[in-house]
C-alpha positions as CSV (number, residue, x, y, z in Angstrom):
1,X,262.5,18.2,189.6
2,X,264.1,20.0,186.9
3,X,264.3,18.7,183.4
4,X,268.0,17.4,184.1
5,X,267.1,15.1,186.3
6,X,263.7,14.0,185.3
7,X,262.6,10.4,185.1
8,X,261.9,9.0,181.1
9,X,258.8,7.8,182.5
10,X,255.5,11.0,183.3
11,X,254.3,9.7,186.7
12,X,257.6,7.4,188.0
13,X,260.0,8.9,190.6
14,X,263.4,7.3,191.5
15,X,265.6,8.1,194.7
16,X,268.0,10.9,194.2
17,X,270.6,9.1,196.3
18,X,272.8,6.0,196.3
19,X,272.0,3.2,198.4
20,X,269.8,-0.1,197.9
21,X,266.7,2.1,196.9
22,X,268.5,3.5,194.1
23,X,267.6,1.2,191.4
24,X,264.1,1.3,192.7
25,X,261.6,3.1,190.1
26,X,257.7,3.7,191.2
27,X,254.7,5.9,190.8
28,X,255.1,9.3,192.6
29,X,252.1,8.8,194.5
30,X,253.2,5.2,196.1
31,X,256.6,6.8,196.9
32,X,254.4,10.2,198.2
33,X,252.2,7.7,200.6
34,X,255.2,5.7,201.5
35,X,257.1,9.1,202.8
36,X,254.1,10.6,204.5
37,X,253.8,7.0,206.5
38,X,257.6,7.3,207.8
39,X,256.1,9.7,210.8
40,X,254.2,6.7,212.2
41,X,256.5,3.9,211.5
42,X,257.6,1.9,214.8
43,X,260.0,-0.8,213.8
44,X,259.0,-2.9,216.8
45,X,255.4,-2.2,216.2
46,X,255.3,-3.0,212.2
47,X,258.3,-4.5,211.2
48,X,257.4,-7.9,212.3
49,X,253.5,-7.9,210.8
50,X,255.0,-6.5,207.5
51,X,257.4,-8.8,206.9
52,X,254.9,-12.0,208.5
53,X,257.9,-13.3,210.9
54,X,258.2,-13.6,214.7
55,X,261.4,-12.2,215.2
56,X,262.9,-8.5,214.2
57,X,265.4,-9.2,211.6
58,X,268.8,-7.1,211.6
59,X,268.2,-3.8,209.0
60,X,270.3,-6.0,206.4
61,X,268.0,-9.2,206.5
62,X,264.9,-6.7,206.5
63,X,265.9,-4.7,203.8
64,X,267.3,-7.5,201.5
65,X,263.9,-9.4,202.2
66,X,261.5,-5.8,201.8
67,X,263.3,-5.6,198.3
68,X,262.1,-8.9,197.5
69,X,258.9,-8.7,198.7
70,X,258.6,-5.0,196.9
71,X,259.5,-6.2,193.8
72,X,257.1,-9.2,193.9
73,X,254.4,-6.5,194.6
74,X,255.1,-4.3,191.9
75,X,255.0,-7.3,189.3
76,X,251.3,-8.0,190.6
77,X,250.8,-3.9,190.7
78,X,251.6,-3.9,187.1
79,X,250.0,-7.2,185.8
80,X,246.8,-6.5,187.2
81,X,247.1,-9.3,190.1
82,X,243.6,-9.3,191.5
83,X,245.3,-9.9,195.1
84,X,247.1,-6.7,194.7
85,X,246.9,-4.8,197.4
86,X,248.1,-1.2,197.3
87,X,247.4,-0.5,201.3
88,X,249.8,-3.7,201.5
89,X,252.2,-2.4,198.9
90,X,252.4,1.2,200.9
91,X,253.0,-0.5,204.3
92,X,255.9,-2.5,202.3
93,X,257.2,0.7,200.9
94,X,257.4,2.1,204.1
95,X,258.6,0.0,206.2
96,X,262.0,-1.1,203.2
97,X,262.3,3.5,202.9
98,X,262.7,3.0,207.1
99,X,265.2,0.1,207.4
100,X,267.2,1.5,205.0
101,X,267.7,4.4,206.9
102,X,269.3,2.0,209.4
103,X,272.0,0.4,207.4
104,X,275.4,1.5,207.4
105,X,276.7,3.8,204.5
106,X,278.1,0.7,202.0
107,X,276.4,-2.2,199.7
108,X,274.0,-4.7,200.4
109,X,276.6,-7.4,199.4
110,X,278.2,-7.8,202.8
111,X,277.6,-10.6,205.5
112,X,274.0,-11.3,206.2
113,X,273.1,-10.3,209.5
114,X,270.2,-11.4,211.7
């Protein structure tokens, strides 16, 4: 990363691209761990413990709801939640980086599907 493009914050990276992750700001080894775990991910293996539902949600649904459950994560991450758990938080991360990869090129805003 040149010194363009870096981040105001030492130790934070954001996506380079559009898309739903753009907004998304967290601490370069999370996002490092979260890449390195996209080789094993199997949606119909994890996506259904991750997200603690019975049935695979369409990529929209499962992204919208990753977001969610990412951003309640990273509240507890930074507060200090003593039920914070960063394997959990990882598995998240990976798992929202994967679907996301799914969706079609446009915003989040459309239809809900699944």
């Amino acid at each position: 990363m040149t010194e363009d493009n870096a981040t105001p914050q030492a130790g934070y990276q954001a996506r380079r691209t559009q898309g739903p992750l753009a907004h998304i700001r967290r601490p370069k080894l999370l996002i490092r761990a979260a890449r390195l775990g996209l080789a094993d991910y199997s949606r119909s293996r994890d996506l259904k413990r991750i997200m603690r539902v019975a049935t695979l949600p369409a990529p929209t649904r499962a992204v919208r709801d990753l977001i969610a459950t990412e951003a309640e994560m990273e509240e507890g991450r930074q507060t200090g939640l003593s039920t914070y758990s960063v394997i959990r938080h990882v598995e998240v991360m990976i798992a929202l980086m994967a679907e996301a990869k799914l969706l079609p090129q446009g915003p989040l805003d459309g239809p809900a599907e699944g």
